[in-house]
C-alpha positions as CSV (number, residue, x, y, z in Angstrom):
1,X,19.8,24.5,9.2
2,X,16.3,23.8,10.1
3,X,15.1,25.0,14.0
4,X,13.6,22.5,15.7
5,X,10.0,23.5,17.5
6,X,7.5,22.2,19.0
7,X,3.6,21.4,18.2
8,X,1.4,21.5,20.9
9,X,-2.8,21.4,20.1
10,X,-4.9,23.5,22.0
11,X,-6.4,22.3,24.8
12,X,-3.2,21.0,25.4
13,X,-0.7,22.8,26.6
14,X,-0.4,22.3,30.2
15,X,-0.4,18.3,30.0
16,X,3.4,18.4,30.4
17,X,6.1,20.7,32.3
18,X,8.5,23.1,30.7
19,X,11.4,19.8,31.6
20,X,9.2,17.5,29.7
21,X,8.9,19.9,26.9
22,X,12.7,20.1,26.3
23,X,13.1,19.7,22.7
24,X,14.3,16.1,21.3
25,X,17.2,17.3,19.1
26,X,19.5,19.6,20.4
27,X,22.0,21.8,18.4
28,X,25.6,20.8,18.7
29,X,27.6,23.1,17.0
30,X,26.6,22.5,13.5
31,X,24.8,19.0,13.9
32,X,21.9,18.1,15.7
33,X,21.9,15.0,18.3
34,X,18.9,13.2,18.6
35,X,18.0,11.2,21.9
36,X,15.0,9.0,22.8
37,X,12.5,10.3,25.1
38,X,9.1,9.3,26.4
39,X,7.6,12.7,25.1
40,X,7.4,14.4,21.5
41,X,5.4,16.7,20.1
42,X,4.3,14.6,17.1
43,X,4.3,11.1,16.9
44,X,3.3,9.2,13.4
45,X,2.2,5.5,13.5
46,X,3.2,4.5,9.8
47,X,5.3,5.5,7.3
48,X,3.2,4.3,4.3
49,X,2.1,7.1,1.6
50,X,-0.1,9.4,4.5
51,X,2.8,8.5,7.3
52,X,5.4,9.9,5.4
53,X,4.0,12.7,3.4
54,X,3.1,13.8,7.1
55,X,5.9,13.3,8.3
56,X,8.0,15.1,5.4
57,X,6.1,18.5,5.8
58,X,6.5,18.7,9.4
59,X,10.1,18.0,8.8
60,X,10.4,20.9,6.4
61,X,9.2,23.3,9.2
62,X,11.1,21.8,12.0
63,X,9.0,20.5,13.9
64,X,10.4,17.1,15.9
65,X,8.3,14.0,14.9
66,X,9.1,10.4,15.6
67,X,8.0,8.3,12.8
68,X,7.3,4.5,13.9
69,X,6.9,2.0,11.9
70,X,7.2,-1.8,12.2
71,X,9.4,-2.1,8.9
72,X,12.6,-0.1,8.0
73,X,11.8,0.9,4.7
74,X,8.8,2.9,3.0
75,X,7.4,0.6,0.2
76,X,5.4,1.6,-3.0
77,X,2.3,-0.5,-2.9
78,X,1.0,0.3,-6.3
79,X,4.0,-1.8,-8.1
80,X,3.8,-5.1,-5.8
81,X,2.1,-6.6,-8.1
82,X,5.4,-6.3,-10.5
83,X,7.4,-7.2,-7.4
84,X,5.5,-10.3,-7.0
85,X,5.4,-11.4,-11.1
86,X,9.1,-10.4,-11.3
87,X,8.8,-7.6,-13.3
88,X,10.9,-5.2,-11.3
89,X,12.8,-6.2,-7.8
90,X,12.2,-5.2,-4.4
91,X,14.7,-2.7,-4.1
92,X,12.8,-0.6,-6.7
93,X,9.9,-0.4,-4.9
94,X,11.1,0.0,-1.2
95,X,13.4,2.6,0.3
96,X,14.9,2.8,3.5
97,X,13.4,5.3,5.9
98,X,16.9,6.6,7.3
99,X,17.4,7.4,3.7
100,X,13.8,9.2,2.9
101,X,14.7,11.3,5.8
102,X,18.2,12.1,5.1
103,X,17.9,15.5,4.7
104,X,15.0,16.1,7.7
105,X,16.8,16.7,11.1
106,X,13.7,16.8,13.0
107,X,12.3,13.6,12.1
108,X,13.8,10.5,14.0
109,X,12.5,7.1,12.8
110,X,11.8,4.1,15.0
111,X,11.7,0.8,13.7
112,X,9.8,-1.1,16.3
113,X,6.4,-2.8,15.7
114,X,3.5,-1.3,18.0
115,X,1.6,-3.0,20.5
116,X,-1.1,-0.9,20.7
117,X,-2.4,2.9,20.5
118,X,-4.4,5.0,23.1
119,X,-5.9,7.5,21.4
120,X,-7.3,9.3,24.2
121,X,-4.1,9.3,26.0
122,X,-2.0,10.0,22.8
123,X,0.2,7.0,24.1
124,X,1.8,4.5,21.5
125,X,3.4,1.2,23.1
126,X,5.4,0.0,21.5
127,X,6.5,-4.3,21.2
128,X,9.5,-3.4,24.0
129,X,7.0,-2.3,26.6
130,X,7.8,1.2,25.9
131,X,5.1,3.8,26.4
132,X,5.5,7.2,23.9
133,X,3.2,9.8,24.6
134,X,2.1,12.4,22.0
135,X,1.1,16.2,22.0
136,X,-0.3,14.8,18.3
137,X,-1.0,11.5,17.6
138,X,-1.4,10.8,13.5
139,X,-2.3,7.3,13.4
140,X,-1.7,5.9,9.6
141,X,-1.2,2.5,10.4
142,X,-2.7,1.3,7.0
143,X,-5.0,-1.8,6.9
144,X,-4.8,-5.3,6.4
145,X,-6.7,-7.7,3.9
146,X,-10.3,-8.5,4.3
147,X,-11.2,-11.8,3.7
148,X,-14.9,-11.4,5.1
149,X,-14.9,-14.2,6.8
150,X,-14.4,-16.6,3.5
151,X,-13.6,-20.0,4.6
152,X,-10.0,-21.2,3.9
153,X,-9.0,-17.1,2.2
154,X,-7.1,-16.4,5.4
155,X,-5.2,-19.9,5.3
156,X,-4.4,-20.6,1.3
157,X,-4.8,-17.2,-0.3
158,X,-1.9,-15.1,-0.8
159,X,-2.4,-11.6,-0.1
160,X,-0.9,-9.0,-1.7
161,X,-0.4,-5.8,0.9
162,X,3.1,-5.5,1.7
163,X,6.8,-6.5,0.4
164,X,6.2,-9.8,2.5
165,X,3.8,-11.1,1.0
166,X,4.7,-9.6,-2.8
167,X,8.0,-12.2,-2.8
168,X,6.1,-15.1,-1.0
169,X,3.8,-14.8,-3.8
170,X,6.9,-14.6,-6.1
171,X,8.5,-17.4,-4.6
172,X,5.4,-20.2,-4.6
173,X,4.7,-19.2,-8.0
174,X,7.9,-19.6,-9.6
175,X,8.8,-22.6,-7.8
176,X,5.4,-24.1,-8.8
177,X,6.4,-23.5,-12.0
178,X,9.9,-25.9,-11.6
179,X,7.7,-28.7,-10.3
180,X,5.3,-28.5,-13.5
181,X,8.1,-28.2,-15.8
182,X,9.4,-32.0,-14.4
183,X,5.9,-33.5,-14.9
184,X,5.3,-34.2,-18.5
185,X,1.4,-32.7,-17.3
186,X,2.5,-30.6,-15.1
187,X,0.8,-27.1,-14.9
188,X,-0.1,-24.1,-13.0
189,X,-3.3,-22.7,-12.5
190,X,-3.6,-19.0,-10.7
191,X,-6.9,-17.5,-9.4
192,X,-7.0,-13.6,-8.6
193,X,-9.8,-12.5,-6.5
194,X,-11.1,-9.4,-6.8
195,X,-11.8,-7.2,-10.2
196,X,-10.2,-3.8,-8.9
197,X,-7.0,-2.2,-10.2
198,X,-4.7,-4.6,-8.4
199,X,-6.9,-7.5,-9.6
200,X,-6.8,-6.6,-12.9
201,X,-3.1,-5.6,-12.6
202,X,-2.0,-8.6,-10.6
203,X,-4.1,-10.8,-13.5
204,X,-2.9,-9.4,-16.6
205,X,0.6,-9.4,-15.3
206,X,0.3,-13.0,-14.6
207,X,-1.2,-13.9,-17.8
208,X,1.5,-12.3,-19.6
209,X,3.8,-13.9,-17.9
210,X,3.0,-17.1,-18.5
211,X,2.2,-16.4,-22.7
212,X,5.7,-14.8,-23.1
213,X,8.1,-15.5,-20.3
214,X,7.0,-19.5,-19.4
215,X,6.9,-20.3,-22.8
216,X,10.4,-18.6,-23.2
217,X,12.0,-19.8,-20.1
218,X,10.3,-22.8,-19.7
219,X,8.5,-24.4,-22.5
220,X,5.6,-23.4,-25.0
221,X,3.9,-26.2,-23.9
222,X,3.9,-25.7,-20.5
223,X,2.5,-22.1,-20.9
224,X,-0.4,-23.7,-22.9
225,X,-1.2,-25.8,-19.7
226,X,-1.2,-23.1,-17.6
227,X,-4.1,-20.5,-17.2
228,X,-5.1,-17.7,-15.1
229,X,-8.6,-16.5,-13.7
230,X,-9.9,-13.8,-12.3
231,X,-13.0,-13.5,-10.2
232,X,-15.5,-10.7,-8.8
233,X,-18.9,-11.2,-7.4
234,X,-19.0,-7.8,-9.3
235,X,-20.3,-7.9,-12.8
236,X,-17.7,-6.1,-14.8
237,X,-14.0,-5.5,-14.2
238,X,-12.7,-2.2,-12.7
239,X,-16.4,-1.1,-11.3
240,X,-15.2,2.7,-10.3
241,X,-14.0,3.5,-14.1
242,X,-16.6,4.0,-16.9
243,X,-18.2,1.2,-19.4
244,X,-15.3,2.3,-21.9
245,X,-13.0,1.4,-19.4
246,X,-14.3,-1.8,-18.5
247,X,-15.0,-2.8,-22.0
248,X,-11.4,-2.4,-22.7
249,X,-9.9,-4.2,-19.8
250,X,-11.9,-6.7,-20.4
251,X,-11.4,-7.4,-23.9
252,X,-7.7,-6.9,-23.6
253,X,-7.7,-9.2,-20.2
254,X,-9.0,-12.2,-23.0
255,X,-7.0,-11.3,-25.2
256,X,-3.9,-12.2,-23.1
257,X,-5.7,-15.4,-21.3
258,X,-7.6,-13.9,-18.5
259,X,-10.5,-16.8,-17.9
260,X,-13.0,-14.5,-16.4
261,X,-15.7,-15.4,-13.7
262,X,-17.8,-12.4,-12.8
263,X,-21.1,-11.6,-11.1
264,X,-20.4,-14.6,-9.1
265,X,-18.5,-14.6,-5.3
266,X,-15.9,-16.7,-3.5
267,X,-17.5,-19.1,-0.9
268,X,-14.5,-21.0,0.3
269,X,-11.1,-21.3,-0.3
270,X,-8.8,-23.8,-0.6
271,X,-5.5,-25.9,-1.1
272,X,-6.9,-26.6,-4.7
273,X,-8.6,-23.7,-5.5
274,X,-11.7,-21.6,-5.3
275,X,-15.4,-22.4,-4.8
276,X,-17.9,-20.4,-5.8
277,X,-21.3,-19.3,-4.8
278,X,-22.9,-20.8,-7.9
279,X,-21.4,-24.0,-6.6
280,X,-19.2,-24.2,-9.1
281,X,-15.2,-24.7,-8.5
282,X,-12.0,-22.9,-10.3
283,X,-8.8,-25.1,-10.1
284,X,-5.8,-23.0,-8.8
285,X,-2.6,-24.0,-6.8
286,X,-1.8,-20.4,-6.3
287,X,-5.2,-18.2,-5.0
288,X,-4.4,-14.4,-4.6
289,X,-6.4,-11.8,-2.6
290,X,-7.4,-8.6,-3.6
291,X,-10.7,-8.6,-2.6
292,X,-10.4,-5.9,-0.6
293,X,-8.7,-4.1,2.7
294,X,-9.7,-3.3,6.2
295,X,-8.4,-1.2,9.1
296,X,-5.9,-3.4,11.3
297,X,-6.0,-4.5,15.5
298,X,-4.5,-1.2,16.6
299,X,-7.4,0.5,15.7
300,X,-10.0,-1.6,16.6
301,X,-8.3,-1.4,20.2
302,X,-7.4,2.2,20.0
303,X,-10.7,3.6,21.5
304,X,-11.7,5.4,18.6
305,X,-15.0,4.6,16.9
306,X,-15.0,2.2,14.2
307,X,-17.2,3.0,10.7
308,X,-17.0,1.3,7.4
309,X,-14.1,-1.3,7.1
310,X,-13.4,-0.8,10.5
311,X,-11.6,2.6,9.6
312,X,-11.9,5.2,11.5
313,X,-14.7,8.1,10.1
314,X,-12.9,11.2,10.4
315,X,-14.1,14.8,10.9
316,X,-13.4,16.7,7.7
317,X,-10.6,18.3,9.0
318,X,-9.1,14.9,9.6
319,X,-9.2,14.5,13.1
320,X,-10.5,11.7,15.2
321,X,-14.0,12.5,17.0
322,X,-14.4,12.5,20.7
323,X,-10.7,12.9,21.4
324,X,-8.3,15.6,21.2
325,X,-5.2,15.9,19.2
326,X,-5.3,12.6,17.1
327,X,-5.7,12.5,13.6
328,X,-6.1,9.5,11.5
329,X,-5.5,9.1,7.8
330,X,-4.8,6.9,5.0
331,X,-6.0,3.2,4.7
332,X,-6.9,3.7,8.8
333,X,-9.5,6.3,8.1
334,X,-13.1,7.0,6.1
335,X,-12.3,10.5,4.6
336,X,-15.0,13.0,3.5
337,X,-13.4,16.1,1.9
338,X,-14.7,19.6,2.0
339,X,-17.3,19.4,-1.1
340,X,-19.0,16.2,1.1
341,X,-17.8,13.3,-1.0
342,X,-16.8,9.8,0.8
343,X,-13.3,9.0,-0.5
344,X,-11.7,6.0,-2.4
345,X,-8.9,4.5,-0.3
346,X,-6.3,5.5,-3.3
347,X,-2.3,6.2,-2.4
348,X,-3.3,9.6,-4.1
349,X,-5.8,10.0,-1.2
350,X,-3.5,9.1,1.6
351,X,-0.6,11.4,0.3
352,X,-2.7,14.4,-0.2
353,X,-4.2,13.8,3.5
354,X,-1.0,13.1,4.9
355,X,0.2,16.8,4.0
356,X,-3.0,18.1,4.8
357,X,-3.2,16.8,8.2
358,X,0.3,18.2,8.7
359,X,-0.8,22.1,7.4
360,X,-3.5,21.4,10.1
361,X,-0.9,20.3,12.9
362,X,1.1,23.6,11.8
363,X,-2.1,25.8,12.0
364,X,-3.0,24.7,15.6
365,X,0.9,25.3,16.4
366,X,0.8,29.1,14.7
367,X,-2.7,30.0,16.4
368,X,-4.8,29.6,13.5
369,X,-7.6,27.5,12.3
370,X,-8.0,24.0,10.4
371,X,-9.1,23.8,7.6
372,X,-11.4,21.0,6.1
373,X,-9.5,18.4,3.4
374,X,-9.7,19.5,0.3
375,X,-8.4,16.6,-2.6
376,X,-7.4,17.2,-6.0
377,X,-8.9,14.3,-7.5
378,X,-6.4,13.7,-10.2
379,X,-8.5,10.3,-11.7
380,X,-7.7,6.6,-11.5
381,X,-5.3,4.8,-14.0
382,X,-5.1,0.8,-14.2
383,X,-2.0,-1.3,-15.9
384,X,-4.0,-4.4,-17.7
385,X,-0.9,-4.9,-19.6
386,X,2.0,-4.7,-21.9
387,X,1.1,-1.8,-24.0
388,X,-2.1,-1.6,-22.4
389,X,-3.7,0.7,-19.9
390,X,-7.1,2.7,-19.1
391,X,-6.9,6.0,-17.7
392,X,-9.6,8.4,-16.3
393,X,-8.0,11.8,-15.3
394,X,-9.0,15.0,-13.3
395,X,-12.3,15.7,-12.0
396,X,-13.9,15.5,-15.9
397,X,-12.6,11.9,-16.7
398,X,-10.6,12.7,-19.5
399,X,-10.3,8.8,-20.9
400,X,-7.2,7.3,-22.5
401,X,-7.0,3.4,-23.5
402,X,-4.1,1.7,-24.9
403,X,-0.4,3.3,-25.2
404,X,-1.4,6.5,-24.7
405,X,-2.9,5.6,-21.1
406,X,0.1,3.1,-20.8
407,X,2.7,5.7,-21.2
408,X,1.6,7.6,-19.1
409,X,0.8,5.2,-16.4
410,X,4.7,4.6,-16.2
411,X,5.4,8.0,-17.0
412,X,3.3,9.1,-13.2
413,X,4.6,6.3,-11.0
414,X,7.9,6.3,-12.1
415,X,7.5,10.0,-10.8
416,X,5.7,9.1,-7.5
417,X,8.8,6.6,-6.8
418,X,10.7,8.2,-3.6
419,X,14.5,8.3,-4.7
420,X,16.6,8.3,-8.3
421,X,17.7,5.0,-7.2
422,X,14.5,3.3,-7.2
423,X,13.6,5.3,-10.2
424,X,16.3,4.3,-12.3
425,X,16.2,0.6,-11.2
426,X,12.5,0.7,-12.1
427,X,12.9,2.6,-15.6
428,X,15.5,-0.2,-16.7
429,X,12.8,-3.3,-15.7
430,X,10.5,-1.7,-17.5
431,X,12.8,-1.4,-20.9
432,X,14.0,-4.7,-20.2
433,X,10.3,-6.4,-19.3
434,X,8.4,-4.9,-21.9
435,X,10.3,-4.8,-24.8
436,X,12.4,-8.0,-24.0
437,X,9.7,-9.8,-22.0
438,X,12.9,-10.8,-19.5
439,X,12.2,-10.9,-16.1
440,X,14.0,-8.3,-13.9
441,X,13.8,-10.6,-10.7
442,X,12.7,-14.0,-10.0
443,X,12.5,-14.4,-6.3
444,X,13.0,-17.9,-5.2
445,X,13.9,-18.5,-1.4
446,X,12.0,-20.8,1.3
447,X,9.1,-23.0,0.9
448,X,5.8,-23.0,-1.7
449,X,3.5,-23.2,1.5
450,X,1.8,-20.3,2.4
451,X,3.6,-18.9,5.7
452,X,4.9,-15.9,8.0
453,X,8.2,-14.6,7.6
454,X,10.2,-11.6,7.8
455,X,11.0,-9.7,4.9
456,X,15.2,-9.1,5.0
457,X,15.2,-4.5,4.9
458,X,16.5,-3.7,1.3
459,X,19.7,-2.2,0.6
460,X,20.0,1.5,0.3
């Protein structure tokens, strides 16, 4: 049985009286009964990789932490993609929060999306009106796309962030592809912005896609009508891996379809398609967005000073400047670690911070000092497609390309999946997709028009 304590920063301690301090879960016999209150000693905005990997090593020491977050399930954003070209199915990818935090008594989760965040007052207020205040406030809200102001992106592009928008996507391609399959000249053509990992994911997947699984499920001559594109005002593919790297993805990306459009940006966006700034246009009913991310409206009206993206450029031991017991991490924050390097906004990044940030809560609560983030830069890895990866690992760049790299691409996120369940589900998509090019899940529910909907929380 864990015992439940508080974490109080210095400077601190007198904000609220010995009442107000009375612990949120209470021993009751041999169970613990947990309550709502105004008060906790930590309260985590987000339960995305840094949210929860905060969240988790509080819990192991007992400290009480209320974990908000708007939906009721942690999601693994590297595989959307794969959600979104129906290579594995949502419930692989997203587990419910109840069940991530089964086994920690001290951590109560909140589903309830947040109004805003007051970081000088460590007060979160939540859609209900409610008002939560904090001893520590770790704000890892995550970010949103950024469509730098494009014309038309924010309207017609599908981004590709969350669960949401990873089965609309799903949806208004595959039903896109029913329409073409009546028409005699029927076709589909898809644009991918952006020429980062999930660019180059999201592309190769769909290009795959339509050589094996269109012209298996649908017709070969459909598939032939059909063609994918990817664009980067960039001018090579994957620009933080090496030349080897790039020279492989890209070779492999043609290989499988990929019409590629680089060096050159996205002016507009539309119904149709893409424009670009060379003035010329690519055709595409379906446009997808992975241009890029920035920080979201609850930082931009939590007080805190706004750098880069609009994140949030913390001190190097993770905290927020000018304000006292808040820390910001993940997707929300520009993180420098120890040695002085500015940090790629990577899940591996967020994780690592999200503990780190929690070893720092701990040291304020035991008396001692926090220390400065230190990552363990484990490399980058990209999916381009079946049988094909790149992989740069550790600090030295070991390089893999091919099977090697794509083995052990599945081989580490099939670790990093939280749960067997999701695991297992996962491993069998992936024996089923690649060696039977069947499609685990085709997600087909509501309308082809881009639009705003809630996603229905997974089953456990």
């Amino acid at each position: 049985m864990q015992n439940t304590t508080h974490c109080v920063p210095k400077g601190t301690e007198n904000k609220r009286s010995t009442a107000e301090r009375e612990p949120l879960l209470s021993r009751d016999g041999v169970k613990y009964v947990a309550r709502m209150e105004d008060s906790y000693p930590v309260i985590i905005v987000g339960a995305g990789f840094a949210g929860v990997a905060a969240a988790k090593e509080l819990g192991r020491k007992g400290i009480r932490v209320l974990l908000i977050d708007s939906n009721n399930y942690h999601q693994f954003q590297p595989l959307l993609y794969q959600v979104a070209t129906s290579q594995i199915g949502v419930s692989a990818i997203a587990r419910p929060l109840r069940s991530v935090f089964r086994g920690y008594k001290s951590v109560q989760v909140l589903t309830s999306k947040v109004d805003s965040v007051d970081a000088a007052e460590r007060v979160v207020t939540t859609a209900d009106g409610r008002a939560l205040r904090a001893d520590v406030l770790v704000i890892a809200v995550g970010a949103v796309p950024n469509f730098f102001n494009t014309p038309g992106a924010e309207e017609f592009a599908y981004p590709l962030y969350s669960v949401t928008d990873a089965t609309k996507l799903g949806t208004g391609l595959t039903r896109l592809l029913d329409q073409a399959d009546r028409n005699p000249d029927g076709s589909v053509d898809v644009v991918v912005v952006g020429g980062g990992p999930t660019g180059v994911e999201t592309a190769g997947a769909m290009a795959e896609n339509v050589k094996y699984v269109v012209s298996k499920y649908f017709s070969p001559e459909l598939a032939a009508r059909c063609k994918v594109h990817l664009v980067d005002m960039v001018p090579s593919v994957l620009n933080m891996f090496s030349t080897k790297s790039q020279s492989y993805a890209t070779e492999h990306l043609k290989k499988v379809g990929v019409q590629l459009h680089m060096g050159v940006g996205v002016t507009e966006v539309s119904r149709d398609g893409v424009t670009l700034a060379d003035g010329n246009s690519v055709p595409g009913q379906i446009v997808v967005w992975a241009g890029g991310l920035k920080a979201g409206h609850l930082i931009a009206g939590s007080g805190l000073t706004q750098g880069r993206g609009g994140r949030v450029d913390v001190r190097t031991d993770l905290t927020a400047p000018d304000v006292e017991g808040v820390y910001v991490i993940g997707d929300a924050a520009n993180i420098t670690d120890s040695t002085g390097a500015k940090l790629p906004q990577l899940g591996s990044v967020a994780q690592q911070a999200g503990k780190w940030a929690a070893k720092n809560i701990l040291a304020d609560h035991s008396g001692g000092g926090r220390q400065p983030f230190r990552y363990v830069d484990k490399g980058y890895m990209a999916m381009v497609g079946r049988g094909a990866a790149v992989a740069e690992l550790g600090r030295k760049r070991i390089q893999l390309q091919g099977v090697l790299a794509f083995l052990s691409w599945l081989l580490v996120h099939l670790a990093l999946l939280s749960g067997v369940q999701q695991k297992v589900r996962a491993l069998f998509s992936w024996l089923n997709g690649y060696l039977l090019h069947s499609p685990a899940q085709v997600v087909v529910s509501g309308p082809i028009e881009k639009e705003t909907t809630e996603q229905d929380p997974p089953k456990a």
